[in-house]
PDB file of N, CA, C and O in Angstrom:
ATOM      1  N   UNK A   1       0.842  -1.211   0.000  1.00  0.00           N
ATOM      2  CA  UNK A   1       0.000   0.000   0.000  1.00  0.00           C
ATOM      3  C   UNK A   1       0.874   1.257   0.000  1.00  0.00           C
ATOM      4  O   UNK A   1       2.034   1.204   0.409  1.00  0.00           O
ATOM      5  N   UNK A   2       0.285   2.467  -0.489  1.00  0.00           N
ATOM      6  CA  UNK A   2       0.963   3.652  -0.767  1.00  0.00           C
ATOM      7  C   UNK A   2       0.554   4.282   0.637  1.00  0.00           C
ATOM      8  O   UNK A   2      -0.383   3.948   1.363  1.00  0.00           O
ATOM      9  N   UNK A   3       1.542   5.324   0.837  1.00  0.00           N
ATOM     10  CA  UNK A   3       1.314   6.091   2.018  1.00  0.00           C
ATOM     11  C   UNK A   3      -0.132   7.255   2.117  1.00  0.00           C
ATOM     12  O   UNK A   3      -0.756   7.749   3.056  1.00  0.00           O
ATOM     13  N   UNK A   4      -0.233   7.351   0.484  1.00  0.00           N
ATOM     14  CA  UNK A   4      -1.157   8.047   0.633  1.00  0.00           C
ATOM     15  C   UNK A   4      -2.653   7.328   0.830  1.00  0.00           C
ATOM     16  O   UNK A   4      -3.631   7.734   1.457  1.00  0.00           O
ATOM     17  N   UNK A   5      -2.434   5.960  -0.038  1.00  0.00           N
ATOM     18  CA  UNK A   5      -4.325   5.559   0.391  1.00  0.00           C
ATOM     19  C   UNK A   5      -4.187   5.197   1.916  1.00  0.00           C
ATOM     20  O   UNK A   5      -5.187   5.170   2.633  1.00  0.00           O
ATOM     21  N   UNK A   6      -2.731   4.875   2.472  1.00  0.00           N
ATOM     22  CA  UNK A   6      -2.970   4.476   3.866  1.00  0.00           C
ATOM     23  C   UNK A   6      -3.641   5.637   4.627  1.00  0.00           C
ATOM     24  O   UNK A   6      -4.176   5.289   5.680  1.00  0.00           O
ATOM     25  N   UNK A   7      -3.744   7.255   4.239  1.00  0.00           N
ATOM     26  CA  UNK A   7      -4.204   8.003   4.837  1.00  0.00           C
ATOM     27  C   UNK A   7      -5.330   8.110   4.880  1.00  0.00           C
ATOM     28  O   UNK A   7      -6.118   8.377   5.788  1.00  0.00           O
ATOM     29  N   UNK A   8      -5.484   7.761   3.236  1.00  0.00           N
ATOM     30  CA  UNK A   8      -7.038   7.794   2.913  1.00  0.00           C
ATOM     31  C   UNK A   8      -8.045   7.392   3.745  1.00  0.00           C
ATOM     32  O   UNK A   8      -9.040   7.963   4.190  1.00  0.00           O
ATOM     33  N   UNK A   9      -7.592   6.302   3.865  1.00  0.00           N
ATOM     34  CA  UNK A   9      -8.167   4.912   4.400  1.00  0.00           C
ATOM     35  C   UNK A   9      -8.003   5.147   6.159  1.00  0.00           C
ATOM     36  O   UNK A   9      -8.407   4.229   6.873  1.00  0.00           O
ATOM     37  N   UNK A  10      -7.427   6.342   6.787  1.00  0.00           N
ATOM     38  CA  UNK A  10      -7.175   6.469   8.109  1.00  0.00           C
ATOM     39  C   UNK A  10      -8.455   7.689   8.478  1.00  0.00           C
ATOM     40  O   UNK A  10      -9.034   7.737   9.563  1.00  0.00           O
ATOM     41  N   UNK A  11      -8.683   8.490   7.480  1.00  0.00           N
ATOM     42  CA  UNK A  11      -9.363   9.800   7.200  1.00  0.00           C
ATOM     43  C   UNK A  11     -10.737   9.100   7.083  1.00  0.00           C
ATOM     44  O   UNK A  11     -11.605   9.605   7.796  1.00  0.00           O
ATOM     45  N   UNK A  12     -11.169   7.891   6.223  1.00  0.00           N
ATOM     46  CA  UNK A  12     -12.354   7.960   6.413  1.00  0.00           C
ATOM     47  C   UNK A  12     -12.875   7.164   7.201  1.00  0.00           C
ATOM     48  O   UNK A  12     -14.106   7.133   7.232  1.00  0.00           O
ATOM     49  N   UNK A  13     -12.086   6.257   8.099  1.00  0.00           N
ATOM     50  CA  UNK A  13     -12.162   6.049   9.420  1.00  0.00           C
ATOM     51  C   UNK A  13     -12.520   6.778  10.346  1.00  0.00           C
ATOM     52  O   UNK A  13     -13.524   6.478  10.991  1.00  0.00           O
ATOM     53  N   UNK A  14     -11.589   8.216  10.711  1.00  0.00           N
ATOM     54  CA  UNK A  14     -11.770   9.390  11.267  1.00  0.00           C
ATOM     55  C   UNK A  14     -13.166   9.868  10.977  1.00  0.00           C
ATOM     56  O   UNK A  14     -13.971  10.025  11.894  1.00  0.00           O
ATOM     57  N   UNK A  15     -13.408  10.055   9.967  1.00  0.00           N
ATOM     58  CA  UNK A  15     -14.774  10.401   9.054  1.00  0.00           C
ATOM     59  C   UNK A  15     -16.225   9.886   9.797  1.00  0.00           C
ATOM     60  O   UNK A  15     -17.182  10.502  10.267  1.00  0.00           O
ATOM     61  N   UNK A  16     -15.870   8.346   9.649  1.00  0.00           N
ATOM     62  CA  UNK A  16     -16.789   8.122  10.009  1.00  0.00           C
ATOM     63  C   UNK A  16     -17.034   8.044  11.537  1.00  0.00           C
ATOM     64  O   UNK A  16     -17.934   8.764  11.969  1.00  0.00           O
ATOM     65  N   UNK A  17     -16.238   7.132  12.562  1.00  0.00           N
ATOM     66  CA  UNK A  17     -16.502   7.609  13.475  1.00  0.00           C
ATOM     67  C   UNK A  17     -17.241   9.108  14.197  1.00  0.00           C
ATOM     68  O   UNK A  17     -18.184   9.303  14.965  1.00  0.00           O
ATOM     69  N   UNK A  18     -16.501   9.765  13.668  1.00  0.00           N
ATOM     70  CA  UNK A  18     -16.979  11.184  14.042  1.00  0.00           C
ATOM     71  C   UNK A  18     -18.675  11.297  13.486  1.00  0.00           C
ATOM     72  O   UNK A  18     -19.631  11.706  14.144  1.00  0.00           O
ATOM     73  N   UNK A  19     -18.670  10.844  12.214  1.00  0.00           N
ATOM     74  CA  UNK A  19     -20.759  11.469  11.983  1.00  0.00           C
ATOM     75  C   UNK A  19     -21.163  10.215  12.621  1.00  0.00           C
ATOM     76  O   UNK A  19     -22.360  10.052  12.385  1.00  0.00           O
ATOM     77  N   UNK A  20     -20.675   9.230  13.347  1.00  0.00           N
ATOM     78  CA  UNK A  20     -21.397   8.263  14.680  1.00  0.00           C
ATOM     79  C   UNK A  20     -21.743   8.528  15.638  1.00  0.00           C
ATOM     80  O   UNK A  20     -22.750   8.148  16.235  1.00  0.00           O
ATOM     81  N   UNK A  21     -20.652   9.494  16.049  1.00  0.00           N
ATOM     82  CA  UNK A  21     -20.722  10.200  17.238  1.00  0.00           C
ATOM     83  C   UNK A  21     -21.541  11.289  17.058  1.00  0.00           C
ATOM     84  O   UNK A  21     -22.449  11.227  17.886  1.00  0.00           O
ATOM     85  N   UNK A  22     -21.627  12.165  16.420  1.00  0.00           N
ATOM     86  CA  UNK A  22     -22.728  13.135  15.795  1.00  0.00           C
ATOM     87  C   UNK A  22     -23.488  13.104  15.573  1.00  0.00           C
ATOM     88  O   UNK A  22     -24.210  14.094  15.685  1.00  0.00           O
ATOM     89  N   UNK A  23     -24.116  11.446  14.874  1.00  0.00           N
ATOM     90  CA  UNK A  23     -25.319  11.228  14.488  1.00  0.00           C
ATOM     91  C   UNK A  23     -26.184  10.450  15.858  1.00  0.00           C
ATOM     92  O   UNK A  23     -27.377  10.154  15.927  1.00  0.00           O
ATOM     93  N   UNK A  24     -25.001  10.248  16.952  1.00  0.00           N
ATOM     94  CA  UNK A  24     -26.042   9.770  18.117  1.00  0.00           C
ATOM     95  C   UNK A  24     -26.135  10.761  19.490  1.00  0.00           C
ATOM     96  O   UNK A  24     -26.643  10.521  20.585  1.00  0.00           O
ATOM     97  N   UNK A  25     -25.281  12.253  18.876  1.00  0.00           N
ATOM     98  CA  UNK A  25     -25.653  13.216  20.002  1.00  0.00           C
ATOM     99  C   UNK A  25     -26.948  14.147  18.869  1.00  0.00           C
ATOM    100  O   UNK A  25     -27.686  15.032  19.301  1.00  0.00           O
ATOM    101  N   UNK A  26     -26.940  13.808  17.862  1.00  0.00           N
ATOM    102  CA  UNK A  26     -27.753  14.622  16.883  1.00  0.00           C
ATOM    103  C   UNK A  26     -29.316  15.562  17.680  1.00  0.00           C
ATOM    104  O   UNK A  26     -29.919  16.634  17.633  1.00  0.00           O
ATOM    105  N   UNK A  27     -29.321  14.180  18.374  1.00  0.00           N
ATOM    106  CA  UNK A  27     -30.907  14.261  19.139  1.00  0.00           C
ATOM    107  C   UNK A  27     -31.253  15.561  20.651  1.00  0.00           C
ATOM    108  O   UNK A  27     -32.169  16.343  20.903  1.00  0.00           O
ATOM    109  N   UNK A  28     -30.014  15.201  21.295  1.00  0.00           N
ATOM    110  CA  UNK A  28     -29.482  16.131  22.192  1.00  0.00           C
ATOM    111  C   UNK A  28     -29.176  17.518  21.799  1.00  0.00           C
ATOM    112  O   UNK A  28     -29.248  18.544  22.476  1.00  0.00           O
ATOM    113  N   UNK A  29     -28.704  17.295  20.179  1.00  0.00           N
ATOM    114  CA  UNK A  29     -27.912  19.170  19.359  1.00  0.00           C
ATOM    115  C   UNK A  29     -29.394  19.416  19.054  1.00  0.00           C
ATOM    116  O   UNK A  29     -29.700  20.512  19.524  1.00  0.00           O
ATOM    117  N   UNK A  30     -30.335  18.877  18.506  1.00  0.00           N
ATOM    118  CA  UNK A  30     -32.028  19.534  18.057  1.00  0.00           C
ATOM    119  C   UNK A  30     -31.995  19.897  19.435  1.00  0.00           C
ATOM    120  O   UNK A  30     -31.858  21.075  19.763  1.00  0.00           O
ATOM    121  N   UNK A  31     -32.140  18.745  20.476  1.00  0.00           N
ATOM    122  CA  UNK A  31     -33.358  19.836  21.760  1.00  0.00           C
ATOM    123  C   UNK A  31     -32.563  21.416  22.054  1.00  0.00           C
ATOM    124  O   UNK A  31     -33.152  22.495  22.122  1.00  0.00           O
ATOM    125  N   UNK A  32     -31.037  21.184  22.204  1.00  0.00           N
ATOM    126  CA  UNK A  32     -30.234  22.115  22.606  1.00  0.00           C
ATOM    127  C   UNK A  32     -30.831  23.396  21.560  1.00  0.00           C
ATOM    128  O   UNK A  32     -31.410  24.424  21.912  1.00  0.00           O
ATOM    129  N   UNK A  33     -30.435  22.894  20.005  1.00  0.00           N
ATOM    130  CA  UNK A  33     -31.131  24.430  19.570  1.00  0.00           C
ATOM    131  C   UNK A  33     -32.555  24.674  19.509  1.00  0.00           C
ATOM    132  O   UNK A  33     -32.902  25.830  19.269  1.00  0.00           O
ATOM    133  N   UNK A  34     -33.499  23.732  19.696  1.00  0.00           N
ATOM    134  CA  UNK A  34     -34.470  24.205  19.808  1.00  0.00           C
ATOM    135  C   UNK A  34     -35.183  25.524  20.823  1.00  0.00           C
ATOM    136  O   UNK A  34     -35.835  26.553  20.649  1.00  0.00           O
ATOM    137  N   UNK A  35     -34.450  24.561  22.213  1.00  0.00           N
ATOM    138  CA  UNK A  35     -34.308  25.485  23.499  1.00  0.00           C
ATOM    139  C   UNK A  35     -34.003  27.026  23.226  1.00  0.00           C
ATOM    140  O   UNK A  35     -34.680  28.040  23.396  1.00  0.00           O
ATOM    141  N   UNK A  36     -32.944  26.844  22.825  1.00  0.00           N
ATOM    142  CA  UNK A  36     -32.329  28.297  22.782  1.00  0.00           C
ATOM    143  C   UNK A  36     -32.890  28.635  21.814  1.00  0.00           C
ATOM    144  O   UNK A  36     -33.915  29.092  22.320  1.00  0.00           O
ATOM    145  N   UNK A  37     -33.063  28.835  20.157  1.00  0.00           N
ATOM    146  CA  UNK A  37     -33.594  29.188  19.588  1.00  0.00           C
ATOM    147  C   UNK A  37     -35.342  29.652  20.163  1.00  0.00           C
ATOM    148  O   UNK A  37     -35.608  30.806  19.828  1.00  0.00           O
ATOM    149  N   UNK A  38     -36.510  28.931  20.949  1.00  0.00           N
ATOM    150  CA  UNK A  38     -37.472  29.171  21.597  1.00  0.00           C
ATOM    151  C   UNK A  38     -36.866  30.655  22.627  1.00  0.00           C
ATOM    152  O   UNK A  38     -36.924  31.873  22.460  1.00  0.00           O
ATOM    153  N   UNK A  39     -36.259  29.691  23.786  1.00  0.00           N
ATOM    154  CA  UNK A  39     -35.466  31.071  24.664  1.00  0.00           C
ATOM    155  C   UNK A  39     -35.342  32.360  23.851  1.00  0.00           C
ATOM    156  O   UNK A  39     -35.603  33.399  24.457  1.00  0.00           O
ATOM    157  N   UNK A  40     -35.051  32.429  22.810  1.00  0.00           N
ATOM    158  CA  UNK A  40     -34.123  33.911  21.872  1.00  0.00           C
ATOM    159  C   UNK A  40     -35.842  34.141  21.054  1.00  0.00           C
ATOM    160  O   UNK A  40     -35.803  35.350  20.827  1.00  0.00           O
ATOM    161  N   UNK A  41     -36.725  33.827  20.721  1.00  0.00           N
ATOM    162  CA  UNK A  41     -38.092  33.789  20.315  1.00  0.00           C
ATOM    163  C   UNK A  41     -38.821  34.575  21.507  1.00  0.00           C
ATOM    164  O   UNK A  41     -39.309  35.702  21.581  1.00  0.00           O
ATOM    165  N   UNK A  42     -38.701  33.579  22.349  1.00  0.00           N
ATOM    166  CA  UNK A  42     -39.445  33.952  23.683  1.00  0.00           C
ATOM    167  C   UNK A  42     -40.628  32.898  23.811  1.00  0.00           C
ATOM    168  O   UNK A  42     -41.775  32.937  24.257  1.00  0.00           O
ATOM    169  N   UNK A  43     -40.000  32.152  23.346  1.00  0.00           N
ATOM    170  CA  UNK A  43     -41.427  31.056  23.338  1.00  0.00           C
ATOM    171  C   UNK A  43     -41.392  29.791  24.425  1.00  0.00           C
ATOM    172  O   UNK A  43     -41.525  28.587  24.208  1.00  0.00           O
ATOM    173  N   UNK A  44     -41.170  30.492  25.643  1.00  0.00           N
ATOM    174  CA  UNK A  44     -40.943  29.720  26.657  1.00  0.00           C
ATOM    175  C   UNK A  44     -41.796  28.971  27.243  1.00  0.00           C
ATOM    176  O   UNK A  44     -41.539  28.363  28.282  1.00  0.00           O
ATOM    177  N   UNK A  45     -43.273  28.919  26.445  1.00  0.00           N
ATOM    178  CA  UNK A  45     -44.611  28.170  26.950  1.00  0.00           C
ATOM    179  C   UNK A  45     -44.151  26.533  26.631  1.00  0.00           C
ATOM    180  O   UNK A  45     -44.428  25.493  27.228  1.00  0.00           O
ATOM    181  N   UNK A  46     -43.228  26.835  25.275  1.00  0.00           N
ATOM    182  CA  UNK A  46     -43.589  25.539  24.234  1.00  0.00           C
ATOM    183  C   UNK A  46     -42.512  24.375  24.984  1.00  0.00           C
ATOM    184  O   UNK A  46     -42.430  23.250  24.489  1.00  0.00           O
ATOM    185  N   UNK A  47     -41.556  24.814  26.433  1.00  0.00           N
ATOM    186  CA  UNK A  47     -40.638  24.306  26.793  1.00  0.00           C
ATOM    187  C   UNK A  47     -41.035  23.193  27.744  1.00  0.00           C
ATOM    188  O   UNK A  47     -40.170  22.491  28.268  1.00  0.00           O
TER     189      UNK A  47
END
């Protein structure tokens, strides 16, 4: 193997892990902006 697909191949490792991890706090980042986005609205009924 070349040094470079070995990177390749290290990057989309990196890659993916990371939108795993992202895609299972995903749920937690909606309520978070929802919150605040409502908070900055003023729509503090809907909380």
């Amino acid at each position: 193997m070349l040094p470079n697909q070995i990177i390749n191949l290290n990057t989309i490792k990196l890659c993916g892990s990371l939108f795993r991890m992202f895609y299972r706090l995903s749920p937690l980042i909606n309520k978070i902006m929802e919150s605040s986005y409502g908070l900055k609205k003023g729509n503090i009924s809907d909380v």
